[in-house]
C-alpha distance (Angstrom), angle and dihedral (degrees) to the residues before:
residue distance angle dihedral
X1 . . .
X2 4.34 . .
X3 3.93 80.1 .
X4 4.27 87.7 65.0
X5 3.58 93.5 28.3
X6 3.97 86.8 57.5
X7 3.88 96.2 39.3
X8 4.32 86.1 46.1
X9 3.91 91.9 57.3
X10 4.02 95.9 36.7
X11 3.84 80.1 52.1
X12 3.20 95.8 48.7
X13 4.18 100.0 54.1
X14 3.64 83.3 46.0
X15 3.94 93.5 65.6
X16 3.79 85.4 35.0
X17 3.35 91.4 60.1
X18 3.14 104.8 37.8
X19 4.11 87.5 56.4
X20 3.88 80.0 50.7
X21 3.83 89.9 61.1
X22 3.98 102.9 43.6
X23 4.09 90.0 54.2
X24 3.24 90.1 51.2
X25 4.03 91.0 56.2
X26 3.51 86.0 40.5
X27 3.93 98.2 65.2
X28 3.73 87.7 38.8
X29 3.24 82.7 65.5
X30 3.66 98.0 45.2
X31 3.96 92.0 46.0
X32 4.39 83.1 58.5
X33 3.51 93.5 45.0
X34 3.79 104.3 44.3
X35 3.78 85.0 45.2
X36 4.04 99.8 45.6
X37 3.73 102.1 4.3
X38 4.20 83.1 125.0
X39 3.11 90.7 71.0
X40 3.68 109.8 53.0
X41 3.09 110.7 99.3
X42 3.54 130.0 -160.8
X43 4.17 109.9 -103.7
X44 4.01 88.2 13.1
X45 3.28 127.0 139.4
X46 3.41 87.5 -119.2
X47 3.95 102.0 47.1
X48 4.40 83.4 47.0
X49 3.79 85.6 59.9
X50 4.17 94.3 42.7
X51 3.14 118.3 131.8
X52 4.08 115.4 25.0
X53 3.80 102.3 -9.7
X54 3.85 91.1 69.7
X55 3.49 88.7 76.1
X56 3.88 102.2 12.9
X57 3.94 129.2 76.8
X58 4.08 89.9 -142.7
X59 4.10 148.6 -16.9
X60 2.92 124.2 -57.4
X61 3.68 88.1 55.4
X62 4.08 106.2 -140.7
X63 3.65 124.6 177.7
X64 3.66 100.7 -109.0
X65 4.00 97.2 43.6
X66 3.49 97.3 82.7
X67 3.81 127.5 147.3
X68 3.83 118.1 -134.1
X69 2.96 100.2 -81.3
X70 3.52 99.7 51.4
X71 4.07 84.4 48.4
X72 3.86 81.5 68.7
X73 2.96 108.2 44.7
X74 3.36 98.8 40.7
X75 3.94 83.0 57.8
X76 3.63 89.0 48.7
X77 4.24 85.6 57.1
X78 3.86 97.1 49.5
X79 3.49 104.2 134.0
X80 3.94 99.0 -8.1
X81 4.08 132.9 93.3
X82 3.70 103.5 -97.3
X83 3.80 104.7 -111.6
X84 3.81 138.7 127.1
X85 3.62 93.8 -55.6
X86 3.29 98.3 61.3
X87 3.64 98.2 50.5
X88 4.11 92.6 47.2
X89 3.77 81.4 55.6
X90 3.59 89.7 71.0
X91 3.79 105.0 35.3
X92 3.47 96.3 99.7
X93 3.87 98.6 54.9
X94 3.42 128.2 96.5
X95 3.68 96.4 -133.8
X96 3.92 97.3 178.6
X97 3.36 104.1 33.7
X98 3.62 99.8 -115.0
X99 3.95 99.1 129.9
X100 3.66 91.4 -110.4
X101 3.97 122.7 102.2
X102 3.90 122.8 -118.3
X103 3.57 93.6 -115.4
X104 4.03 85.8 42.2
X105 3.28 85.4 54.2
X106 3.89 105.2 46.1
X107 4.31 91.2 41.4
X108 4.38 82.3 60.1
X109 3.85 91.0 45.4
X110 4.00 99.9 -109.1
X111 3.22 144.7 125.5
X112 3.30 124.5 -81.6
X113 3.89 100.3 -174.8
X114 3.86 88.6 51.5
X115 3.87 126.5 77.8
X116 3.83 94.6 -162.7
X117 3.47 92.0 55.5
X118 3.97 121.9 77.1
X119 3.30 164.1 143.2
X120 4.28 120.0 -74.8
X121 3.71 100.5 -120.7
């Protein structure tokens, strides 16, 4: 009976946490969208990679797969609440190494975390 009791509450904080962890996606997504949500564009390569790949190199999202421009900004978050600050932070990069800025990037609807895709010049 302590056996199920124990394997009820470890069960429990499990799906408690778990909840715990897709909110907190959630209003990272809201903090992107409210602060670029002009600029995703249907059939972009930006809207294709809305929600989790913006930031993430593949599905399932985890928290080390990132892409690099989640590497960024998630370097730009150490220690702070994610918001709007953190993101400007990083507009300016060139997280992929495509020659175009973040916030270049983002304003023409691509991908910042992904080399192939870029601005037309």
């Amino acid at each position: 009976m302590r056996a199920s009791l124990l394997w009820l509450g470890v069960t429990v904080l499990a799906v408690a946490g778990l909840t715990t962890l897709a909110a907190a996606k959630a209003s990272d997504v809201a903090v992107f969208r409210s602060a670029y949500g002009a600029y995703i564009k249907e059939g972009s390569d930006l809207a294709k990679a809305m929600p989790c790949l913006v930031c993430h190199d593949k599905m399932p999202a985890t928290k080390t797969g990132l892409n690099p421009y989640g590497v960024d900004v998630g370097k730009a978050a150490a220690g702070k609440a994610f918001d709007a600050k953190v993101l400007a932070a990083v507009e300016r990069l060139d997280s992929d190494k495509d020659g175009f800025s973040n916030i270049d990037e983002i304003r023409a609807g691509t991908h910042p975390g992904d080399p192939t895709s870029k601005p037309r010049k």
